[in-house]
Each structure stands twice: as C-alpha cells, then as structure tokens.
C-alpha positions as CSV (number, residue, x, y, z in Angstrom):
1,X,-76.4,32.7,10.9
2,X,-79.7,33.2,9.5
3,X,-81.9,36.1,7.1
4,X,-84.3,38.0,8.8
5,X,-86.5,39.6,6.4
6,X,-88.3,43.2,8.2
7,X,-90.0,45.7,6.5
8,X,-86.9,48.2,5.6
9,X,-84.6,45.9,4.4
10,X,-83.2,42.5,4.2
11,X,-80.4,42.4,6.7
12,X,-77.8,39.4,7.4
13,X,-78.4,38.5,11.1
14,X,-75.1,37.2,12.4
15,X,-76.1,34.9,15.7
16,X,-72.8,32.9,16.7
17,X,-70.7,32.3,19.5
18,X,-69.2,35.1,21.9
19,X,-65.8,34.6,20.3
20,X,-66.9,35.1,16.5
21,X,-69.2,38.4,17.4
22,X,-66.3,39.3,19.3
23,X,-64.3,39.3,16.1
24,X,-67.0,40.8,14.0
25,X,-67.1,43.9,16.5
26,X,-63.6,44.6,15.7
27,X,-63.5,43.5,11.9
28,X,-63.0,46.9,9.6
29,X,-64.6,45.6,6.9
30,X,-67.9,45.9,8.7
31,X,-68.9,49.5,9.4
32,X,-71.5,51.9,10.2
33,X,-71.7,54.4,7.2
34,X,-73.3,53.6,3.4
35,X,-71.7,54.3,-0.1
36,X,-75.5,55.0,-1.1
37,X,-77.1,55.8,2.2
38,X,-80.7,56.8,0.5
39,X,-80.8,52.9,-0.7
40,X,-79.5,51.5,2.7
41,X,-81.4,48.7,4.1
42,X,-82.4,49.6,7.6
43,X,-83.8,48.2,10.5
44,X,-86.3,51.3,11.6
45,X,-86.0,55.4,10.6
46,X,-85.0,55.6,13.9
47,X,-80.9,57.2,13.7
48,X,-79.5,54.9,15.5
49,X,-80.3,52.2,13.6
50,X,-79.4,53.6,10.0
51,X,-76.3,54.4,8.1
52,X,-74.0,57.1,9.9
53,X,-71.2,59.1,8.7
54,X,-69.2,59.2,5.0
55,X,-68.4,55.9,3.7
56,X,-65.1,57.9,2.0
57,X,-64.1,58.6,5.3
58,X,-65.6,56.6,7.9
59,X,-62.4,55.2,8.9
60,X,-59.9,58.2,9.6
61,X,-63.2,59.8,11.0
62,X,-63.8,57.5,13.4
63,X,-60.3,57.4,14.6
64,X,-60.5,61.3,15.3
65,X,-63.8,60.8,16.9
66,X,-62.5,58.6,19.5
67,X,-59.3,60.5,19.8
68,X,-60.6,63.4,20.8
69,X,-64.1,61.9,23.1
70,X,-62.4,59.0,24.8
71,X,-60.5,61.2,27.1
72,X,-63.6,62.9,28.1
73,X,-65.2,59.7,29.0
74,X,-62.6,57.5,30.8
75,X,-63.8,56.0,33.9
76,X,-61.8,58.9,35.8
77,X,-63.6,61.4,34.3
78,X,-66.6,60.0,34.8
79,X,-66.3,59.2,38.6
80,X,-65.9,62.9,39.0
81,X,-69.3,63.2,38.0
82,X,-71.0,60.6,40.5
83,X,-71.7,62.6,43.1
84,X,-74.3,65.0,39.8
85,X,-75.4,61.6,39.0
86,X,-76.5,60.5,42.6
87,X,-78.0,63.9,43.2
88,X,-79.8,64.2,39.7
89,X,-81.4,60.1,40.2
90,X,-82.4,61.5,44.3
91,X,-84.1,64.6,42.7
92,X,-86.1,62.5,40.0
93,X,-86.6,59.7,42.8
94,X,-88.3,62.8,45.0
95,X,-90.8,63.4,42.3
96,X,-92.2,59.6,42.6
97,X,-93.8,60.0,46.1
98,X,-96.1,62.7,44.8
99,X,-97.6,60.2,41.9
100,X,-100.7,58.0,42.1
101,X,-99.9,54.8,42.0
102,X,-98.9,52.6,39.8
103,X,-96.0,54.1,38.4
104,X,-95.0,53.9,35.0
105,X,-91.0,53.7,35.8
106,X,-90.5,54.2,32.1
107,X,-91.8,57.5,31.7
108,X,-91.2,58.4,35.7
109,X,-87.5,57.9,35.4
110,X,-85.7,56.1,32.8
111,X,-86.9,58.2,29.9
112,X,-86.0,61.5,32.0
113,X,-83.0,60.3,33.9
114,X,-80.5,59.5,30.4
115,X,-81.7,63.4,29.4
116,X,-80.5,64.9,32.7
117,X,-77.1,63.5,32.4
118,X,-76.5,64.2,29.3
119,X,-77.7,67.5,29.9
120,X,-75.3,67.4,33.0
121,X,-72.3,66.1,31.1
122,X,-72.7,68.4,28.3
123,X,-73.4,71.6,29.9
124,X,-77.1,72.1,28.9
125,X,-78.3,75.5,31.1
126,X,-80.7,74.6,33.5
127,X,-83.7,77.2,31.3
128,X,-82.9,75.0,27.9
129,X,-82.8,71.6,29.4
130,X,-87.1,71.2,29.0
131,X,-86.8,72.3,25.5
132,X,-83.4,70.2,24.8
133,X,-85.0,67.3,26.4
134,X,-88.3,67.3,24.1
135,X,-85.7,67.4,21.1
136,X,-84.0,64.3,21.8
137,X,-87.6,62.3,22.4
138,X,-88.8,63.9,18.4
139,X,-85.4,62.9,17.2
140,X,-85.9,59.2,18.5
141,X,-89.5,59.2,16.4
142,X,-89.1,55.8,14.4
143,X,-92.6,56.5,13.2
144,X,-92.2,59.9,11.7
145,X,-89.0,59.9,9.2
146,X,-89.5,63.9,8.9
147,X,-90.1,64.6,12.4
148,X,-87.5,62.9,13.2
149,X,-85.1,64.9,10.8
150,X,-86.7,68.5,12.1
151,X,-85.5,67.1,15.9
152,X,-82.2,66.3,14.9
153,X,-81.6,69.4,13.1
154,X,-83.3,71.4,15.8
155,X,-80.6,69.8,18.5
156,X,-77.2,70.3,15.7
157,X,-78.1,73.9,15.2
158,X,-78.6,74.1,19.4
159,X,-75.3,72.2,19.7
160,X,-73.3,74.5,17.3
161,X,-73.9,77.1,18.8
162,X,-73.8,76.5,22.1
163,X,-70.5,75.2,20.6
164,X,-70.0,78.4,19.7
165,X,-70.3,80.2,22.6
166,X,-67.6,77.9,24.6
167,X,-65.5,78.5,22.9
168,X,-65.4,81.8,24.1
169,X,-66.5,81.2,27.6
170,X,-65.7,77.8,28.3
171,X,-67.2,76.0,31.6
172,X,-66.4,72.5,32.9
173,X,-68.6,70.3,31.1
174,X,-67.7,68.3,28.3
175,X,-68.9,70.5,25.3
176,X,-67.0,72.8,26.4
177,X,-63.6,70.7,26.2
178,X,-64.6,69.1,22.9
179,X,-65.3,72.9,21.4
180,X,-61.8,74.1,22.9
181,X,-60.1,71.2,21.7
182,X,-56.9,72.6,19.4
183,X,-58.7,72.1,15.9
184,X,-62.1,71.3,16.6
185,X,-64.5,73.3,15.0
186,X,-67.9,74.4,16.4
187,X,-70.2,72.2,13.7
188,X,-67.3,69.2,14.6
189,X,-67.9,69.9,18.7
190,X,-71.9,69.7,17.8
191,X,-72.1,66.6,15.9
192,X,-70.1,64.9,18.2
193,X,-71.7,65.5,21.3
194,X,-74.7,64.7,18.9
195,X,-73.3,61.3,18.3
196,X,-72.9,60.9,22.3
197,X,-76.6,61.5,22.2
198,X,-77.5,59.2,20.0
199,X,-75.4,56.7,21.5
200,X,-76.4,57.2,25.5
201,X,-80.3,58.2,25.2
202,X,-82.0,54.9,23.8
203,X,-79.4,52.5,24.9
204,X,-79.6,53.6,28.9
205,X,-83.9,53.5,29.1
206,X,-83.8,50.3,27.8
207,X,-80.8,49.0,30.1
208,X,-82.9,50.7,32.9
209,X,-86.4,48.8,32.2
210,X,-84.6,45.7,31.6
211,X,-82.6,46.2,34.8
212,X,-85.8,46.7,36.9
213,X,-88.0,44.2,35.2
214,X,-85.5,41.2,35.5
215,X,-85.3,41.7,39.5
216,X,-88.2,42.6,40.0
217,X,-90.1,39.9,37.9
218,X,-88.8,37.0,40.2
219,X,-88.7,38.5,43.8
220,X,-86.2,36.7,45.3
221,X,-83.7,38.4,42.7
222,X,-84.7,41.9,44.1
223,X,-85.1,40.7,47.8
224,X,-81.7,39.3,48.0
225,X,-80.6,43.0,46.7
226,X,-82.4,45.0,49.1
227,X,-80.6,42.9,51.9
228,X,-77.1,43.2,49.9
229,X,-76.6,46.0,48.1
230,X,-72.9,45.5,47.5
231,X,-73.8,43.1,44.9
232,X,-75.8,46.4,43.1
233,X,-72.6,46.4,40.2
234,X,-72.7,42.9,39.7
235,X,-76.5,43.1,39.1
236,X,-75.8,45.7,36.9
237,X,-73.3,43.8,34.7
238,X,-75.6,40.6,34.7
239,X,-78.9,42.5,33.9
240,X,-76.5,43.9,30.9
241,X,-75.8,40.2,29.6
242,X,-78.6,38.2,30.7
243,X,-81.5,37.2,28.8
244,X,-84.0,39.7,28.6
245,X,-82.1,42.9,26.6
246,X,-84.4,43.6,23.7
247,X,-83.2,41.7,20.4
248,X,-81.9,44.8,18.2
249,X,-78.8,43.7,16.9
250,X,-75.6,45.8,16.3
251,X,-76.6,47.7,13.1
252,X,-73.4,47.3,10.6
253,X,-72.6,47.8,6.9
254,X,-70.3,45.4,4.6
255,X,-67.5,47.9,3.4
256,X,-66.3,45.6,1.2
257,X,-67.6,42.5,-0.5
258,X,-66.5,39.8,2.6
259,X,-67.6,36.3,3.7
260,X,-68.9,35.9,7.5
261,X,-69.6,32.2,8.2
262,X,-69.5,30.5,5.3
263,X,-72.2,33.1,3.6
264,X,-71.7,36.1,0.9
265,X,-71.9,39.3,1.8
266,X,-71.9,42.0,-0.4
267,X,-71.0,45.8,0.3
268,X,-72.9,47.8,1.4
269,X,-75.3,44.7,3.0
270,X,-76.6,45.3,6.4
271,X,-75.4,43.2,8.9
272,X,-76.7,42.7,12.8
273,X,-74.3,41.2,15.0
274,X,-76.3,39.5,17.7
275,X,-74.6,40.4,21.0
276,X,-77.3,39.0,23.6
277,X,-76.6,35.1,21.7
278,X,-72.9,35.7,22.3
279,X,-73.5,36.8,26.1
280,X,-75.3,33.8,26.2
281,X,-72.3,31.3,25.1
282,X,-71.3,28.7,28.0
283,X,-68.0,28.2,27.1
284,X,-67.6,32.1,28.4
285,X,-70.5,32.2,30.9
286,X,-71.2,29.0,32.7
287,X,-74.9,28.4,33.1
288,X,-75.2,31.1,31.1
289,X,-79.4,31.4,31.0
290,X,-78.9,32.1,34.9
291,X,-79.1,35.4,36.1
292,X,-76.2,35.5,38.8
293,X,-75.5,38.8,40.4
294,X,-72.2,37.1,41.8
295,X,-70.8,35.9,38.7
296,X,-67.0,37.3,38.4
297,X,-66.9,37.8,34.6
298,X,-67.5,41.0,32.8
299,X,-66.8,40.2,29.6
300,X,-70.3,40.9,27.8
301,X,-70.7,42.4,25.0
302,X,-73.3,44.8,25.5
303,X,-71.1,47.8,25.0
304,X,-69.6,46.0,22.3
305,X,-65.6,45.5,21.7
306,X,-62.3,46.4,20.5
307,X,-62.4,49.6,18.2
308,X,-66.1,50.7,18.5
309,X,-66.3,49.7,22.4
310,X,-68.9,52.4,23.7
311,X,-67.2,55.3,25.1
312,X,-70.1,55.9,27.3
313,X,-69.7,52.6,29.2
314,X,-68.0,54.2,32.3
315,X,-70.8,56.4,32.5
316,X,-73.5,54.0,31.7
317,X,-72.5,51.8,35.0
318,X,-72.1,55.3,37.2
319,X,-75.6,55.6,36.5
320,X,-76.9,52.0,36.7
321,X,-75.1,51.7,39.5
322,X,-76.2,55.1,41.2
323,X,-80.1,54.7,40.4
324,X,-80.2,51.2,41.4
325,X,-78.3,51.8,44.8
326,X,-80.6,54.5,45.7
327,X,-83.9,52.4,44.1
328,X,-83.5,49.4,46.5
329,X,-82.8,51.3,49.4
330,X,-85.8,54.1,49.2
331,X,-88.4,51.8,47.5
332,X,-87.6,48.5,49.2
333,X,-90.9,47.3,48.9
334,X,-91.1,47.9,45.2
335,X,-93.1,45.1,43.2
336,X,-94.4,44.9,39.4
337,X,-97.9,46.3,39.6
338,X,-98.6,44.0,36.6
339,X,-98.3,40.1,35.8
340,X,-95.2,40.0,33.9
341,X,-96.7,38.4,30.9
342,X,-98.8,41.7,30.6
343,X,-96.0,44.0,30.1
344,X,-96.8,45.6,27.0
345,X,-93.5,45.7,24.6
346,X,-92.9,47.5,21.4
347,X,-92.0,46.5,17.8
348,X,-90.8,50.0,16.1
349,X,-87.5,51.6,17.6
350,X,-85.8,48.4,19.6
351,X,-87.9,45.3,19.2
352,X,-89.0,43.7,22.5
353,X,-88.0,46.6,24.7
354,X,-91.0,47.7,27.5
355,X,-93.4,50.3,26.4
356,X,-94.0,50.9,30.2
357,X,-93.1,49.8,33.3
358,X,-95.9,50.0,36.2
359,X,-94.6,49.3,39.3
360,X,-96.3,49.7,42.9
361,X,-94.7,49.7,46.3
C-alpha cells in the first residue's frame, strides 16, 4: 500500500493481493458517499470518480438500489436483449465502410456503441436518442465541473419524466419496470437508471479500446481469433484482467475511522482499491502477465465483488462478446494503423486509457 498524491486530493492507494482487495470490495466500512462531500478528496470532477449518495443513508439505500435493479439485469434478462445488441453493433459496424481510412475506433464505435444500449435497455425513443447521447458525453466533462453539472441535470430532469410518463404507459424496457415498480417514485426511477449510466458509459469504452488494442497490438493474439472465434468470451474475460486496463482505481470512502494494512485511515479518507494488481496475483492466475484467451478462471475483479459487484456485468460481456464476434469476422484484416507506442492516452477522466484508436484494414 502506498500514497499517491494527484491534484484533488491525497487518496490511500490500496495495491495488495487478489484476496485482500477482494475483502476490501465487500468491507462496509469502505463506501462510496461523503459526510462532507464539498471537502471530499477526489480523483477528477468527473462523477464517477467523486462521492455519491447520503453518507446517513448510503447503506439501507444501496440495499434498495440493488433490490430493485438486480432483477432487471440478471444474465436472463439480459440474454433477451442479444439479439438488439448484435443488431445495434452490425448497424454501427455498417457505418465504418463509408469512412476514410484510418479509423479512429474510439470515436467510430466504442464511444457510440455504450450510448445505444443504454438507450436500448432504457427505452430512449429513437428522435431523443442524438440529444440523450450528447448529454451523457457533457456529463462525463472532467474538465468542466459546471458543464458537467448542467449535463447531469439535463439527463435527471429527461429521466424523470420520461419516468413519468411510464408509469402511465409502460413499454418493455427497463425504465419502464423500474418506474412501475410497487413504491418507486418517478425522481427514484430517474436517478437510478442515472446511476446505470454512470456506471455502463465510461467503464464499457475503455473495456472496448483496451479489448482491441491488446489483440491487436501483437498479431498473433488477433490472428489466432479470427481463425477461432469460440474463444471470443475467453478473450473477453482475459482482456478484462490482463495488463493493460487503465490504472483508475475503485474510488471509495472510509465510513468509519479503520486500519487497511497496517496503515490509519480516517473517515471520510479516499481510498482506491487497485483491482488490475490483484488480477495480476499468481497464486489466483498462473503466469499471470500472460494474456491467455484459454485460461479457465474468471475470477477478476474488474466488476468488482461481493455487495457492490456491477449489476451491469451480464450485459457488459453480451456486448463485448457481440462486437467482438462480429469485429473479427467482418474486419479480419483489421491492423493498428499506428505503432503502438504512439497511441496517444489521456491523464484527466481514467488515467492511461486511449484517447483514440486508429485502426486500418
């Protein structure tokens, strides 16, 4: 464990083995709301990586959350909407033929597809889905606190009352059983499909631009797909572990004064739980800096653990799963237009993760 000093905040980074983040992940003394949020150290303004919710109530809150969104995402659920999620990736994939090459895969597909889904899985009409999608990327502004707010506002007041109006004339989408849950209020429907949002948008470009830069950046990794693409979900689950993730660290708050490792903590410290060191311990994963798309085990920590395991993660691999299935079969050929070394990576929202990914075929 070591003290990584940025320029919001003075946070304890918490880098140890799989088993002791493991631990950490399910320890409720660590949380993700502030008693003084105004003062909390953070890593970026970005929303994701701030305090979140009322430290009164974080706890019995975060119960109901679940209760009520985990039956909306179990992997069930979610297989039902494959067959959306293949034909949403094939319509984006169309769009890439027309382009001048290179293309920037970032911006060409896995900025756009996350929005789509969510859009999907939400209910979003078609006519609002432009609009709704330019929301969520001025939401995500780590550079501009206040634009930030105005796009997160913008999307809550969108949210309630579409909320609103499923209520009365529910569809089959998932805002639409969250707002006709018995007990579920409109503004209670909006902020937590805002907190699926939050959650899915960020997490799946960079999963995506990782995903396509490790194969691609040693050919032999994205030949030996192309040639057998039943191994597409164990690339998936390796390309989630391996080396390469950007190095953000699980953003969490000391709810109590505790001790992690033989160091203080205080409350209302911020803590990050290094995840990609513990996918990288050998006692779990056996040569562990090796990217192996047959390894058997699954048991990163990428979608973390225990009581904050991502609800999204059935989801997440439907559409890893779906775009990379359909990537190496139409672009075969693909290839990084750009040394490797010359990938240009940012240092604002997620440290380390691409900028853009130009890519030829």
């Amino acid at each position: 464990m070591h003290k990584n000093q940025t320029a919001t905040g003075d946070p304890m980074w918490v880098a140890t083995g799989h088993a002791e983040i493991r631990n950490l992940l399910c320890d409720e003394r660590l949380g993700r709301s502030h008693p003084n949020p105004e003062t909390a150290a953070r890593v970026n303004d970005a929303a994701l990586f701030g305090p979140m919710g009322n430290f009164e109530t974080e706890v019995s809150d975060h119960a109901r959350m679940r209760s009520i969104l985990q039956p909306q995402f179990s992997a069930r659920t979610m297989g039902k909407l494959r067959p959306r999620v293949s034909a949403l990736t094939s319509e984006l994939f169309d769009t890439l033929t027309d382009r001048p090459m290179p293309v920037d895969l970032i911006a060409a597909v896995a900025v756009p597809l996350p929005v789509l889904v969510l859009c999907e899985l939400l209910g979003v009409p078609g006519e609002d889905r432009e609009q709704f999608g330019a929301w969520i990327q001025q939401a995500w502004d780590a550079g501009d606190g206040e634009r930030a707010a105005q796009g997160q506002a913008a999307l809550f007041t969108y949210l309630s009352e579409l909320a609103t109006e499923r209520q009365a004339n529910p569809t089959d989408d998932v805002l639409s059983r969250i707002a006709t849950t018995e007990g579920v209020h409109a503004f209670e429907a909006a902020a937590l499909s805002m907190a699926t949002l939050f959650a899915g948008r960020e997490t799946m470009v960079n999963a995506i631009s990782v995903g396509v830069s490790t194969l691609l950046e040693t050919p032999d990794r994205w030949s030996r797909l192309v040639a057998e693409p039943t191994l597409v979900p164990g690339a998936v689950e390796e390309f989630l572990r391996a080396p390469g993730q950007p190095d953000a660290g699980l953003v969490r708050y000391a709810r109590t004064d505790m001790d992690v490792d033989g160091a203080t903590v205080c409350q209302g410290d911020l803590v990050l739980l290094d995840v990609n060191t513990a996918n990288l311990d050998p006692e779990v994963f056996p040569e562990p800096e090796r990217f192996d798309m047959t390894r058997q085990s699954s048991a990163h920590l990428t979608f973390g653990h225990g009581l904050r395991y991502c609800i999204g993660a059935p989801l997440a691999r439907i559409e890893l799963q779906e775009l990379f299935a359909q990537l190496i079969s139409r672009f075969p050929d693909m290839r990084l237009a750009v040394p490797v070394a010359d990938l240009r990576r940012q240092d604002d929202v997620v440290p380390g993760a691409l900028v853009e990914l130009p890519v030829t075929w």
